[in-house]
C-alpha positions as CSV (number, residue, x, y, z in Angstrom):
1,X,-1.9,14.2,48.4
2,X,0.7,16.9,47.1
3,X,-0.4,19.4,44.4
4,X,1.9,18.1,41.9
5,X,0.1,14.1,42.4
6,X,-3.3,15.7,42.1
7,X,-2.6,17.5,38.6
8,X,-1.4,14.3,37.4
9,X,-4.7,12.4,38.5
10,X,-7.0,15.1,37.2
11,X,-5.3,14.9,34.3
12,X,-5.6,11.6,33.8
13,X,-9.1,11.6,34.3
14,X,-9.5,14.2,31.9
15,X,-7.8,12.5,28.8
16,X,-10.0,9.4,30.1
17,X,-13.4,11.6,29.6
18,X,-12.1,13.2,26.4
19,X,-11.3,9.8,25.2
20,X,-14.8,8.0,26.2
21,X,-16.7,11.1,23.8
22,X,-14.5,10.0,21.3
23,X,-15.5,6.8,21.3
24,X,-19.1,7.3,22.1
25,X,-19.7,9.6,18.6
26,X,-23.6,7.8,18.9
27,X,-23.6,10.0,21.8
28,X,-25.3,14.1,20.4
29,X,-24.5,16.8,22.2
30,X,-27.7,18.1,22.6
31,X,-28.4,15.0,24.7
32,X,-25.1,15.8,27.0
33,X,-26.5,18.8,27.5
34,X,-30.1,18.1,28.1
35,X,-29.3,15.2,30.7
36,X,-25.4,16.8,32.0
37,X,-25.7,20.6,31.5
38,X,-22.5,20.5,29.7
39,X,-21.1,18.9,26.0
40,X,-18.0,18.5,23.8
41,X,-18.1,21.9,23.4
42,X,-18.1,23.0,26.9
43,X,-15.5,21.3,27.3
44,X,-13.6,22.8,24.5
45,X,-14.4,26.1,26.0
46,X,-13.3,25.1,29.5
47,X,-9.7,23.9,27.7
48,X,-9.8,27.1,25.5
49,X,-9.9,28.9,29.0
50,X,-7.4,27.5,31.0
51,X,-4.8,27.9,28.0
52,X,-5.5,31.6,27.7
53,X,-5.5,31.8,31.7
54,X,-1.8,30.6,31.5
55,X,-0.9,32.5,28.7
56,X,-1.2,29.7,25.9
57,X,-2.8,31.6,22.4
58,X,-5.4,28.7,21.3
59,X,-8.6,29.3,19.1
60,X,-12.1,27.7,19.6
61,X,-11.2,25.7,16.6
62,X,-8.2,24.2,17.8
63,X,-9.8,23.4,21.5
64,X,-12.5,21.7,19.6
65,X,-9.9,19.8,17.6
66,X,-8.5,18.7,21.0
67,X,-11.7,17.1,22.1
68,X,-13.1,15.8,19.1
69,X,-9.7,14.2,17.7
70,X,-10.8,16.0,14.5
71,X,-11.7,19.3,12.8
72,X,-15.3,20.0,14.9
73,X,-16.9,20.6,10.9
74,X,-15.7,16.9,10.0
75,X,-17.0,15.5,13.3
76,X,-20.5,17.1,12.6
77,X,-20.5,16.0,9.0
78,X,-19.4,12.4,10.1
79,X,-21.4,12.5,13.4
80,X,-24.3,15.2,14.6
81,X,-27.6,14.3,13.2
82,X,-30.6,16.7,13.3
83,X,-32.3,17.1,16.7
84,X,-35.6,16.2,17.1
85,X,-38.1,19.1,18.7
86,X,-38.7,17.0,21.9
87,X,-34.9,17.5,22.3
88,X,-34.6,20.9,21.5
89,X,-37.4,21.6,24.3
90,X,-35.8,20.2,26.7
91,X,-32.4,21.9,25.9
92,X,-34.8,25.2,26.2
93,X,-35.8,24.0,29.8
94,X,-33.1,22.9,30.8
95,X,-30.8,26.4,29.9
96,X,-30.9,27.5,33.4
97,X,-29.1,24.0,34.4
98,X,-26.2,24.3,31.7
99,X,-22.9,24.6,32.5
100,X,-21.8,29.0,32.3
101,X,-19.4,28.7,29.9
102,X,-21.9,27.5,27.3
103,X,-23.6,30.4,27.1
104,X,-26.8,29.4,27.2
105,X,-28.5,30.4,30.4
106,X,-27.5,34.2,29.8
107,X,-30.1,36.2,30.0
């Protein structure tokens, strides 16, 4: 497969994943990241990163935008509820597992 083909694909898959969060708003982010390591905001973060890499000025806010399909503020008000302590102690056990641009398993 040439280079060119597997941008495309990735690509592809990418709008497919940003496209399923959309839909699936009944799905927190503190649960993404207690089963996957990684949420909607990692990915913002990882999007973030690969404009600046190339040059491409882009704020957290408007990487967020990109993956939520709306302001991240409106998405919470609309969407995030309240975690519950059973889920916030597994996000603490689980910090080591989370993806590095989260920021959470710093030490």
């Amino acid at each position: 497969m040439d280079d060119r083909t597997r941008t495309e694909l990735e690509a592809a898959a990418f709008r497919g994943l940003v496209a399923h969060l959309r839909k699936r708003t009944d799905v927190q982010n503190i649960d993404l990241m207690n089963l996957a390591g990684f949420c909607r905001n990692c990915l913002s973060k990882w999007y973030r990163a690969a404009a600046v890499e190339r040059g491409v000025e882009m704020s957290e806010d408007e990487a967020r935008e990109v993956i939520y399909g709306m302001p991240f503020k409106e998405w919470k008000a609309q969407h995030q509820k309240e975690a519950s302590p059973e889920q916030m102690q597994t996000f603490e056990d689980t910090k080591p597992l989370h993806a590095e641009i989260s920021g959470h398993n710093r030490k």
